[in-house]
Each structure stands twice: as structure tokens, then as C-alpha cells.
N, CA, C and O atoms as a printed pandas DataFrame, in Angstrom:
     atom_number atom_name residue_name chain_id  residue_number  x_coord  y_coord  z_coord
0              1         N          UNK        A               1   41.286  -30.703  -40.667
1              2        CA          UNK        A               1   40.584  -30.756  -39.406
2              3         C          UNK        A               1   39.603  -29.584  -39.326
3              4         O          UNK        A               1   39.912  -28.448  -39.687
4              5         N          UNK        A               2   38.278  -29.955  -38.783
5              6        CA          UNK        A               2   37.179  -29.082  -38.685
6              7         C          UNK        A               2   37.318  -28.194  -37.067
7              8         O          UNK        A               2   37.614  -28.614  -35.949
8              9         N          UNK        A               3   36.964  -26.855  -37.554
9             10        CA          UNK        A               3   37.226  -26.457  -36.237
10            11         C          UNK        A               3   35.160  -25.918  -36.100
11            12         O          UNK        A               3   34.322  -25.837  -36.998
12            13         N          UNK        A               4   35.060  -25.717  -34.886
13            14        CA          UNK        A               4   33.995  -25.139  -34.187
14            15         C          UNK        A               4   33.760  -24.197  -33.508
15            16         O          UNK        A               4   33.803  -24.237  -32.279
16            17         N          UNK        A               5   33.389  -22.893  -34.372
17            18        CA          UNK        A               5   33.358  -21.765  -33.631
18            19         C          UNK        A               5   31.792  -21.290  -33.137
19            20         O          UNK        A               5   30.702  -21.175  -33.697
20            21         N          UNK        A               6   32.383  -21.059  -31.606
21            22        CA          UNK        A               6   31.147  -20.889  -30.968
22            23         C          UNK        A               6   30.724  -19.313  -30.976
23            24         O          UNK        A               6   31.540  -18.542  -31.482
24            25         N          UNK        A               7   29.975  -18.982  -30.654
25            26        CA          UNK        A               7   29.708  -17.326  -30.030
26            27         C          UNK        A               7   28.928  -17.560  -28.945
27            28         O          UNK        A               7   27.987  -18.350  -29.024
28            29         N          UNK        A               8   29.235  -16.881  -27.768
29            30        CA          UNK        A               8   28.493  -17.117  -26.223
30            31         C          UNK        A               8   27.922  -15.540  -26.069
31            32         O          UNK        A               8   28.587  -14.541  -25.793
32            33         N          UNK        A               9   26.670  -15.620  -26.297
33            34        CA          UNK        A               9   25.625  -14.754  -25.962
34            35         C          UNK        A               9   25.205  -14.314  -24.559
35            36         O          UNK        A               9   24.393  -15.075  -24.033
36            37         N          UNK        A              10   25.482  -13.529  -24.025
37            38        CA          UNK        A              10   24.532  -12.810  -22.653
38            39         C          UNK        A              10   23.316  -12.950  -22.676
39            40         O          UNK        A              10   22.838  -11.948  -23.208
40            41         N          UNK        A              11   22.486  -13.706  -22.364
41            42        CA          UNK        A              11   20.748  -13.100  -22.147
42            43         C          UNK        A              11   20.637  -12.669  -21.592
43            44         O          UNK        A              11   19.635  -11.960  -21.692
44            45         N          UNK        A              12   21.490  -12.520  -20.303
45            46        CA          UNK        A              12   21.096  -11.925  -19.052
46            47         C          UNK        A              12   20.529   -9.996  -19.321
47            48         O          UNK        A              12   19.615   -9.232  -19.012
48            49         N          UNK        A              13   21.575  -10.018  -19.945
49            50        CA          UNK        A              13   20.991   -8.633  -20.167
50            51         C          UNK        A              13   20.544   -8.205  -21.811
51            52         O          UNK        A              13   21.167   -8.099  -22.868
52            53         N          UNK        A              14   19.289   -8.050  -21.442
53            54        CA          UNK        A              14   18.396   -7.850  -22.623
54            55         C          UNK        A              14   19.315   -7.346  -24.382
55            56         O          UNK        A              14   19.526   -7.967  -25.423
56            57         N          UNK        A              15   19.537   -6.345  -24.042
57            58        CA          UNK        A              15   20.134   -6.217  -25.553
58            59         C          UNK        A              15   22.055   -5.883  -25.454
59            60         O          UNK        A              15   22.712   -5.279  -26.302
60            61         N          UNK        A              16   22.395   -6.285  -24.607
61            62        CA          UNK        A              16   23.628   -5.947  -24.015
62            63         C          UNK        A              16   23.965   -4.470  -23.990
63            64         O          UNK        A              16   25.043   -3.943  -24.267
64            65         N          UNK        A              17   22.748   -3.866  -23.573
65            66        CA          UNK        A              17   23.327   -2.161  -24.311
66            67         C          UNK        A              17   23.967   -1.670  -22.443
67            68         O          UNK        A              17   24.173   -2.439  -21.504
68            69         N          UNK        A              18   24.097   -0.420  -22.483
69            70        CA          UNK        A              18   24.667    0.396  -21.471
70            71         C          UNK        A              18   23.298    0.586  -20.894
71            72         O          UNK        A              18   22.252    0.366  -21.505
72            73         N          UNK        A              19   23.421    1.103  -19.412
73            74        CA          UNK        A              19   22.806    1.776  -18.873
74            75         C          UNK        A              19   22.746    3.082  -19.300
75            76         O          UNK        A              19   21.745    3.642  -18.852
76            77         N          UNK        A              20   23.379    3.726  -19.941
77            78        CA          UNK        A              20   23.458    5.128  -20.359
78            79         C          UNK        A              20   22.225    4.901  -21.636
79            80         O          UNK        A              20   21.283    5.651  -21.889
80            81         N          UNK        A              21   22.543    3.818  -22.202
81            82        CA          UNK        A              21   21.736    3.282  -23.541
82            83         C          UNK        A              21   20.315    3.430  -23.172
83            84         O          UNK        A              21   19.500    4.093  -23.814
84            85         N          UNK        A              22   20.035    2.656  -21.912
85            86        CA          UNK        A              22   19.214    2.601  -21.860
86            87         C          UNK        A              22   17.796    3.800  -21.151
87            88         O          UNK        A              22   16.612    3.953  -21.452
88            89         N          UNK        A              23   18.643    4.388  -20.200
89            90        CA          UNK        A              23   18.332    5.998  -19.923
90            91         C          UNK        A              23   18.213    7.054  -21.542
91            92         O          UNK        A              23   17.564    8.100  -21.556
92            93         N          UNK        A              24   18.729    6.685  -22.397
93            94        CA          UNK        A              24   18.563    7.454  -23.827
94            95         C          UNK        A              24   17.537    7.048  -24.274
95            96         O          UNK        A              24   16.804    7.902  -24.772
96            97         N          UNK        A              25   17.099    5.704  -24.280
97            98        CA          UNK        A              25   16.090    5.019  -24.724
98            99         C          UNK        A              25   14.269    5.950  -24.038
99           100         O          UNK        A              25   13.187    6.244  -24.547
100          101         N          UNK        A              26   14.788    6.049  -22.953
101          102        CA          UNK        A              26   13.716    5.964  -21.841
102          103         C          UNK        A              26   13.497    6.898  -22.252
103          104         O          UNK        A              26   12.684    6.918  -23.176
104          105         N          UNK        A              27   14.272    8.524  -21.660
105          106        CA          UNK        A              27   14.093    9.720  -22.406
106          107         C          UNK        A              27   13.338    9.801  -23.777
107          108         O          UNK        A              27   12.287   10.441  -23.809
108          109         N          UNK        A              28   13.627    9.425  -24.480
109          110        CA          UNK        A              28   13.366    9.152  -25.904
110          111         C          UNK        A              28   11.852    8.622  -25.846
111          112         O          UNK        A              28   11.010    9.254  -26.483
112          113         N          UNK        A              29   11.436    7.397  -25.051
113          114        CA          UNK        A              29   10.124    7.479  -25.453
114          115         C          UNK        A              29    9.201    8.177  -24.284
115          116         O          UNK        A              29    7.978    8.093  -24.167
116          117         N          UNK        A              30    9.944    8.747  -23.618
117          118        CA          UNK        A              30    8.818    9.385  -22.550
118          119         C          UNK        A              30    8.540   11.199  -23.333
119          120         O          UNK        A              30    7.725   12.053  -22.984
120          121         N          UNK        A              31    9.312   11.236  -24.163
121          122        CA          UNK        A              31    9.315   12.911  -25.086
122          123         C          UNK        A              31    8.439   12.063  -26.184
123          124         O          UNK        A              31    7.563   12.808  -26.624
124          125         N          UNK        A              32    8.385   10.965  -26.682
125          126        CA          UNK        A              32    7.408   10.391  -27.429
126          127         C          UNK        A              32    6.131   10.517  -26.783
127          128         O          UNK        A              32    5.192   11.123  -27.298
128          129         N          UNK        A              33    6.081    9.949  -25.652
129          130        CA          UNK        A              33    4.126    9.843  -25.247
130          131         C          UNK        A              33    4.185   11.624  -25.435
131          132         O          UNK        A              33    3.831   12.253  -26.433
132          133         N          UNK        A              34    4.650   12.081  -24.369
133          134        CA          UNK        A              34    4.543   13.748  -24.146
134          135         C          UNK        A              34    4.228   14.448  -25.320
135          136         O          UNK        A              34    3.273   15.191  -25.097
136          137         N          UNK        A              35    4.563   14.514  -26.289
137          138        CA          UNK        A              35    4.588   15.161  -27.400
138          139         C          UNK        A              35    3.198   14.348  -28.407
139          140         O          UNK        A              35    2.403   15.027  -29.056
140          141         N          UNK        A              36    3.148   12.762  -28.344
141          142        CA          UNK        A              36    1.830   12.882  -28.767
142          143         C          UNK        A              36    0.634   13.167  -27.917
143          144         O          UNK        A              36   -0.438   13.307  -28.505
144          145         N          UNK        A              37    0.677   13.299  -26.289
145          146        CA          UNK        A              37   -0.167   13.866  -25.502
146          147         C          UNK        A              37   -0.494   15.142  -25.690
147          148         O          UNK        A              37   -1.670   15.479  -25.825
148          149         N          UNK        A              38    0.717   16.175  -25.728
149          150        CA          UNK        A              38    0.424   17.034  -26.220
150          151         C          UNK        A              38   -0.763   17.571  -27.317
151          152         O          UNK        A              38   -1.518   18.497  -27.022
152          153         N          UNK        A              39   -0.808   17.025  -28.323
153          154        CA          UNK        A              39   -1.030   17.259  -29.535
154          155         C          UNK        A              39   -2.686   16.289  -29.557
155          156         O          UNK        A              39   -3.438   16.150  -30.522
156          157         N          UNK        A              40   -2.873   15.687  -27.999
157          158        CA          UNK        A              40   -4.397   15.312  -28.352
158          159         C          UNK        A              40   -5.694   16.362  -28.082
159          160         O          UNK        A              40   -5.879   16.810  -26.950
160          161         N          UNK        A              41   -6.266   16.593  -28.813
161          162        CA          UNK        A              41   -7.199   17.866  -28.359
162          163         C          UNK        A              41   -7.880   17.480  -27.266
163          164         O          UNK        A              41   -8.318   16.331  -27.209
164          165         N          UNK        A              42   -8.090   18.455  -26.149
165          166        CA          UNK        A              42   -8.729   18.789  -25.277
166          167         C          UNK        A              42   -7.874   17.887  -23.785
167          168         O          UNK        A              42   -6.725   17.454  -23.692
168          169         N          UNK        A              43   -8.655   17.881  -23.111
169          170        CA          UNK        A              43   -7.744   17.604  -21.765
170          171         C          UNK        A              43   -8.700   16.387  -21.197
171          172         O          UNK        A              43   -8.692   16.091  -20.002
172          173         N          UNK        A              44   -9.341   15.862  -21.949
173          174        CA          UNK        A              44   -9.966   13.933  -21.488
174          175         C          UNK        A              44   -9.987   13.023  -22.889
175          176         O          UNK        A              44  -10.203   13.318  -24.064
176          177         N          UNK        A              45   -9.683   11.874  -22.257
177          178        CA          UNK        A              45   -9.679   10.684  -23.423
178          179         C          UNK        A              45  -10.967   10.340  -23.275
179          180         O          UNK        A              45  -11.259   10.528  -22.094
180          181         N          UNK        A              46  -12.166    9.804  -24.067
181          182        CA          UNK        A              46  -13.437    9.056  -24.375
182          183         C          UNK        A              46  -12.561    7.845  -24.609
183          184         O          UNK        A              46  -11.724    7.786  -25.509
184          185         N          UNK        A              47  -12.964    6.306  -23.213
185          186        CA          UNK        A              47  -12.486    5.614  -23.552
186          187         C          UNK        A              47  -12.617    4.497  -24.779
187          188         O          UNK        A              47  -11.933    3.521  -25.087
188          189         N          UNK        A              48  -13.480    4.930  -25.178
189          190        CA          UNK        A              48  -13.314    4.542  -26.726
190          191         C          UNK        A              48  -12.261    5.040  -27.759
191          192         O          UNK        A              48  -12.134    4.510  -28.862
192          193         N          UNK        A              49  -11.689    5.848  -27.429
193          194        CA          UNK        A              49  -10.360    6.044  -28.272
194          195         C          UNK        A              49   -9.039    6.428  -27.630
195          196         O          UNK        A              49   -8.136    7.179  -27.997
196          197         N          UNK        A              50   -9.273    5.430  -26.208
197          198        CA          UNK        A              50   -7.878    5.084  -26.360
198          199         C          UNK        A              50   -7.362    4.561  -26.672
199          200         O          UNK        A              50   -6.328    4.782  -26.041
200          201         N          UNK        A              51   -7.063    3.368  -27.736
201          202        CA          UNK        A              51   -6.128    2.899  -28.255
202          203         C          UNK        A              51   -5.795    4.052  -29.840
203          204         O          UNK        A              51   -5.044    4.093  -30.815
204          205         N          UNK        A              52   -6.793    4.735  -29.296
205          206        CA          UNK        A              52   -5.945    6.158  -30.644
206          207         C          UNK        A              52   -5.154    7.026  -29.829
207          208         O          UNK        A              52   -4.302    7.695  -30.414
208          209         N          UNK        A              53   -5.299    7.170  -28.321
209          210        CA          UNK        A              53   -4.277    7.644  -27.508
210          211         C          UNK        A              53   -3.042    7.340  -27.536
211          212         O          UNK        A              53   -2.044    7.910  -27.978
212          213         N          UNK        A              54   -3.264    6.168  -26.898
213          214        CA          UNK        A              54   -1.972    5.254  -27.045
214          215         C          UNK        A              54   -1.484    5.036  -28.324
215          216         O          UNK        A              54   -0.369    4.529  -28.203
216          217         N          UNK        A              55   -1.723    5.147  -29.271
217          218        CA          UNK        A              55   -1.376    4.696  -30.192
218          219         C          UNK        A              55   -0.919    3.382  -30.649
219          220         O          UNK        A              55    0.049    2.878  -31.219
220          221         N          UNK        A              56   -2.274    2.987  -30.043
221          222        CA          UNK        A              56   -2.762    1.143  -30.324
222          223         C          UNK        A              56   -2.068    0.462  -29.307
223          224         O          UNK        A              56   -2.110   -0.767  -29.371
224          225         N          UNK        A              57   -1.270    1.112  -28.135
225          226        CA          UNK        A              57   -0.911    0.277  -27.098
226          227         C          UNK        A              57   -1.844   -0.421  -26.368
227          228         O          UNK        A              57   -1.824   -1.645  -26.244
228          229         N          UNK        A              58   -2.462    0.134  -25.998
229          230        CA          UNK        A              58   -3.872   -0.701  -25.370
230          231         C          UNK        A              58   -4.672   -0.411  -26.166
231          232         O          UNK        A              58   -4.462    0.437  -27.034
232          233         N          UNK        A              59   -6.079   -1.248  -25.997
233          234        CA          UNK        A              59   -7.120   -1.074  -26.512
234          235         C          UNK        A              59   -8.189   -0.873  -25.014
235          236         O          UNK        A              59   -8.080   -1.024  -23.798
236          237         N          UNK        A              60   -9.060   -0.514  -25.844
237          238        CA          UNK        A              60  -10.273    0.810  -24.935
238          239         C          UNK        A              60  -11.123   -0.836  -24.535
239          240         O          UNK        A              60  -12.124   -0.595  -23.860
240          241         N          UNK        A              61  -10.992   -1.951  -24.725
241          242        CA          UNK        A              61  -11.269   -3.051  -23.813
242          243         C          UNK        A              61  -10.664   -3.302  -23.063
243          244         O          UNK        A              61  -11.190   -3.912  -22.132
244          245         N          UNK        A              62   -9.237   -3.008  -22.986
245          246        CA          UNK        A              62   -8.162   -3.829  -21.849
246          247         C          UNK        A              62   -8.436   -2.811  -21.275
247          248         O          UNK        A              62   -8.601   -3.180  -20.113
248          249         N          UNK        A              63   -8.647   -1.423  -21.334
249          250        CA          UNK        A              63   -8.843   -0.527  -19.978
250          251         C          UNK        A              63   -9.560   -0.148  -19.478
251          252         O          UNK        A              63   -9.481    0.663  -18.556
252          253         N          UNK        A              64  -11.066   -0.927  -20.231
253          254        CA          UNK        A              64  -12.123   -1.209  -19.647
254          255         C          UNK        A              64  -12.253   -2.587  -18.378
255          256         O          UNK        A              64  -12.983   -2.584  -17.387
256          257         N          UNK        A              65  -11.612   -3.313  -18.672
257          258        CA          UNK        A              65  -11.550   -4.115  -17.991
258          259         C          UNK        A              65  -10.202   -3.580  -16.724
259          260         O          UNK        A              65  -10.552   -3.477  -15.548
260          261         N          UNK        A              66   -9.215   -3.378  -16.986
261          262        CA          UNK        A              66   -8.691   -2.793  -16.014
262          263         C          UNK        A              66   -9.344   -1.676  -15.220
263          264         O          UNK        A              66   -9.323   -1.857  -14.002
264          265         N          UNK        A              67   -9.747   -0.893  -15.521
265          266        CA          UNK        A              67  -10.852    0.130  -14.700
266          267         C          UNK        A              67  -12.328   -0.961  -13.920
267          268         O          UNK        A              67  -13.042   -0.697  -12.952
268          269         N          UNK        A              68  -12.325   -1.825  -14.566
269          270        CA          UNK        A              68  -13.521   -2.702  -13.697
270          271         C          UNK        A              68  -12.480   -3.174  -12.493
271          272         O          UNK        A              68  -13.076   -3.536  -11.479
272          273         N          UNK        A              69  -11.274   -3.226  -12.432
273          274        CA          UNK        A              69  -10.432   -3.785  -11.737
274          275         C          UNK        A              69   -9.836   -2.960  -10.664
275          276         O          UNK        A              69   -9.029   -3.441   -9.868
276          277         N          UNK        A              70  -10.317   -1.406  -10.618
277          278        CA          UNK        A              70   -9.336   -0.551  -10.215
278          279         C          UNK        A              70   -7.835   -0.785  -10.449
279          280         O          UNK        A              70   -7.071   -0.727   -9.486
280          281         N          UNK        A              71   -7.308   -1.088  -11.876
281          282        CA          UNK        A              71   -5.942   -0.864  -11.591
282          283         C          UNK        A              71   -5.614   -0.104  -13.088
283          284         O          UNK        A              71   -4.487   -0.059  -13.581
284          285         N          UNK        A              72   -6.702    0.415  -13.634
285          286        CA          UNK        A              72   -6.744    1.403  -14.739
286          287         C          UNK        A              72   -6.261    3.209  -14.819
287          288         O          UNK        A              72   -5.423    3.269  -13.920
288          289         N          UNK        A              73   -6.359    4.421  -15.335
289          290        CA          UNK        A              73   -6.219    5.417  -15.149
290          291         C          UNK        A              73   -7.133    5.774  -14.044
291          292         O          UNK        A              73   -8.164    5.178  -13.731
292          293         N          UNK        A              74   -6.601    6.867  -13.474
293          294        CA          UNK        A              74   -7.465    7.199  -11.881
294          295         C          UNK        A              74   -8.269    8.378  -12.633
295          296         O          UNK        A              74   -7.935    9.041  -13.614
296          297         N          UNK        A              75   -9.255    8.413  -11.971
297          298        CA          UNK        A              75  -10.444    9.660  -12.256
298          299         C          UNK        A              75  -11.304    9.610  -13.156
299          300         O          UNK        A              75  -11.939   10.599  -13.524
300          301         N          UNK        A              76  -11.488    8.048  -13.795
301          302        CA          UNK        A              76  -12.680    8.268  -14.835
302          303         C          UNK        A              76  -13.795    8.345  -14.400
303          304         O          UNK        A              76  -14.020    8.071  -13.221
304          305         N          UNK        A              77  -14.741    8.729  -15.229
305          306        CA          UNK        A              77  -15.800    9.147  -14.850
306          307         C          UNK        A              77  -16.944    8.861  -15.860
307          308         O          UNK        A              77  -16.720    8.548  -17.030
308          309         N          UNK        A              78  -18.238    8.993  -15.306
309          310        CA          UNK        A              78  -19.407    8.781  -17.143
310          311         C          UNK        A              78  -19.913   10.178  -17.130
311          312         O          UNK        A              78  -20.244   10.951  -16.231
312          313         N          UNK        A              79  -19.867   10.239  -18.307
313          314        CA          UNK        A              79  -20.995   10.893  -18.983
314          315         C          UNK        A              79  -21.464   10.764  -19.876
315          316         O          UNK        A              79  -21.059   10.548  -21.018
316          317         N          UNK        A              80  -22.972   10.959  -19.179
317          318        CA          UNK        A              80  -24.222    9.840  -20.678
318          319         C          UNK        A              80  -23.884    8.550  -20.189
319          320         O          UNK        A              80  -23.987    8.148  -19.030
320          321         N          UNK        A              81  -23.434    7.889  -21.277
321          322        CA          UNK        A              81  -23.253    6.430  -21.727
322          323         C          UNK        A              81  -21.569    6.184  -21.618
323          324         O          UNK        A              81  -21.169    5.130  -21.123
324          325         N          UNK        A              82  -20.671    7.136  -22.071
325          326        CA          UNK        A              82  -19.242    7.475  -21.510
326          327         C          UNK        A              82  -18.557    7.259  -21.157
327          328         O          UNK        A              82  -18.486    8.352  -20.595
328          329         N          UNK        A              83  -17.436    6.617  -20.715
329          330        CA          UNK        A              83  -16.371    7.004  -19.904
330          331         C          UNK        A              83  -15.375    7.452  -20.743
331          332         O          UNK        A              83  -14.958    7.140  -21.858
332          333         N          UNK        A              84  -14.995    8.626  -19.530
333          334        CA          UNK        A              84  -13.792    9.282  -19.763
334          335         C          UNK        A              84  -12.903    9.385  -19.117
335          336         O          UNK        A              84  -13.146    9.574  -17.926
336          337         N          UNK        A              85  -11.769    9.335  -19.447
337          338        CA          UNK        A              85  -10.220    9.582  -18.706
338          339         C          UNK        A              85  -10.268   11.247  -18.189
339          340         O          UNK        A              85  -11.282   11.944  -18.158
340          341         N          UNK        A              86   -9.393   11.508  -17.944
341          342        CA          UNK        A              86   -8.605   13.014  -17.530
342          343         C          UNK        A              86   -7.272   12.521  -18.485
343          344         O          UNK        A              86   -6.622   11.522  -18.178
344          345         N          UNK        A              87   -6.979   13.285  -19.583
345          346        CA          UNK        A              87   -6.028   13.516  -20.217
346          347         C          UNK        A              87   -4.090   12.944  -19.372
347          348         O          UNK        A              87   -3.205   12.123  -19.612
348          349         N          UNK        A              88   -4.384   14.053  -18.361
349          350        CA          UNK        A              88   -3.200   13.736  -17.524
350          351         C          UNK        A              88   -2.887   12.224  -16.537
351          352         O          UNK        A              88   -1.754   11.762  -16.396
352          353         N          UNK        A              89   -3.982   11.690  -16.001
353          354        CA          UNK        A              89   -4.114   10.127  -15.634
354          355         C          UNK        A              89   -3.392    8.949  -16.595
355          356         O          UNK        A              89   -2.471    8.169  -16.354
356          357         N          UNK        A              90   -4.351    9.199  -17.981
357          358        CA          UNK        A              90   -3.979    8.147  -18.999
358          359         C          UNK        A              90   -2.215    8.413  -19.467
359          360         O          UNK        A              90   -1.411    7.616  -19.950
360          361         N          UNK        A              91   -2.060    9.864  -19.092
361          362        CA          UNK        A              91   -0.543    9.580  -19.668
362          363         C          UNK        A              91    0.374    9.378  -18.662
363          364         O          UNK        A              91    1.572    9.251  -18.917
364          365         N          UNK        A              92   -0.142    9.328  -17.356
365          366        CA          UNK        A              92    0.536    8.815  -16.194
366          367         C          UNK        A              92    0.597    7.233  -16.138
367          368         O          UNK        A              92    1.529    6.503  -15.798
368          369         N          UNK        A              93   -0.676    6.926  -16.573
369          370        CA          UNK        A              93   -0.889    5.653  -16.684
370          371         C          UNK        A              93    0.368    5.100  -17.680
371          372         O          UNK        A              93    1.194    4.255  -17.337
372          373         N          UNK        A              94    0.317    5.735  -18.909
373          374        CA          UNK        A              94    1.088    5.127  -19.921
374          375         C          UNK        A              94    2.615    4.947  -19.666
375          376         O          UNK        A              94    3.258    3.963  -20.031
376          377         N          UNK        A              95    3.232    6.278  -18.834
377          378        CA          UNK        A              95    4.752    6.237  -18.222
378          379         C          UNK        A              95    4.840    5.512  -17.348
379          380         O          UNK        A              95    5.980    5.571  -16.886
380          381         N          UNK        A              96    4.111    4.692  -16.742
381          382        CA          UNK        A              96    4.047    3.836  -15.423
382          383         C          UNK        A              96    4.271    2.280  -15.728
383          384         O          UNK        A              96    4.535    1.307  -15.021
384          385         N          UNK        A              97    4.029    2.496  -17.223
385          386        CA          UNK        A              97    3.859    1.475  -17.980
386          387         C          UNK        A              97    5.167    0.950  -18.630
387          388         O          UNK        A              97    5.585   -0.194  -18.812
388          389         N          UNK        A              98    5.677    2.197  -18.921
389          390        CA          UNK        A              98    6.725    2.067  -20.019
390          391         C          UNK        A              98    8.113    0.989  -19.646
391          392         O          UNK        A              98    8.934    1.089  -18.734
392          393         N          UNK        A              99    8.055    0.487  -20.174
393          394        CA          UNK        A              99   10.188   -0.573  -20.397
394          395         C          UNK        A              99   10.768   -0.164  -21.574
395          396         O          UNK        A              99   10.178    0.157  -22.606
396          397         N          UNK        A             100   12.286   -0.197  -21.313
397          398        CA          UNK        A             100   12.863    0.419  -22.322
398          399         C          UNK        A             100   13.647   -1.149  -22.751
399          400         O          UNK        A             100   14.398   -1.218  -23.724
């Protein structure tokens, strides 16, 4: 006689981890943006390289178009031909963003 073994999966919760799991997680990538924020020279993004900010999370079109939208980093500004972030916006932007 054939038997049938099932396994019953949770979706409900994403990876079945802990809440503790997932607060480790969070931590973890919010010392990630921070630390590559850190380490970008000077204190504004040229939105042409933010997706070298982000590190290819967005691209410098999607936050062009979100900034046509007002719902992009706050305080850009032109210069010349230009836009630029404020360093501290885009990485506010990016933690605002984040799911663990």
C-alpha cells in the first residue's frame, strides 16, 4: 500500500522566520545602506548615478520620474543641466524603502 506524504507550508508568513529574525535582518541592511552612504564622496548624488548609489536599486530614470511626481528624494535641485540629490534625502529615501 502507497502512502502520501504531504508537507503543509505557511505562506502566510513570508519565510517563516521570527520576528527577532527579522529585526536582525533589518539592522543588517540598514548598517548596509549606511556604510555604503558613508563611503560615497561628497554630500550630493548627480542623479545620474544613482543607481551607483543605490547600488542598482533604482535607476536614475525611475527617480527621475518619481521626482516629476513629487514622491522622489526631497531637496533636489539643478545645476547647469543637473539634478542633484542631498546625499542625506536619497538615503532617507532608500530606508523608507527598505522590506526585510
Amino acid at each position: 500500500m502507497n502512502t502520501l506524504n504531504v508537507q503543509v507550508v505557511d505562506y502566510a508568513s513570508p519565510s517563516n522566520s521570527t520576528k527577532e529574525d527579522q529585526e536582525r535582518k533589518r539592522r543588517k541592511a540598514i548598517d548596509t545602506i549606511l556604510k555604503h552612504a558613508e563611503a560615497w564622496p561628497g554630500e550630493i548624488v548627480p542623479l545620474k548615478k544613482f543607481g551607483e548609489f543605490s547600488a542598482g536599486a533604482y535607476s536614475s530614470r525611475y527617480i527621475a520620474n518619481l521626482l516629476s511626481q513629487d514622491k522622489g528624494p526631497s531637496g533636489a535641485f539643478k545645476l547647469g543641466r543637473n539634478t542633484i540629490l542631498p546625499k542625506s534625502s536619497s538615503v532617507q529615501f532608500l530606508l523608507d524603502r527598505l522590506e526585510v
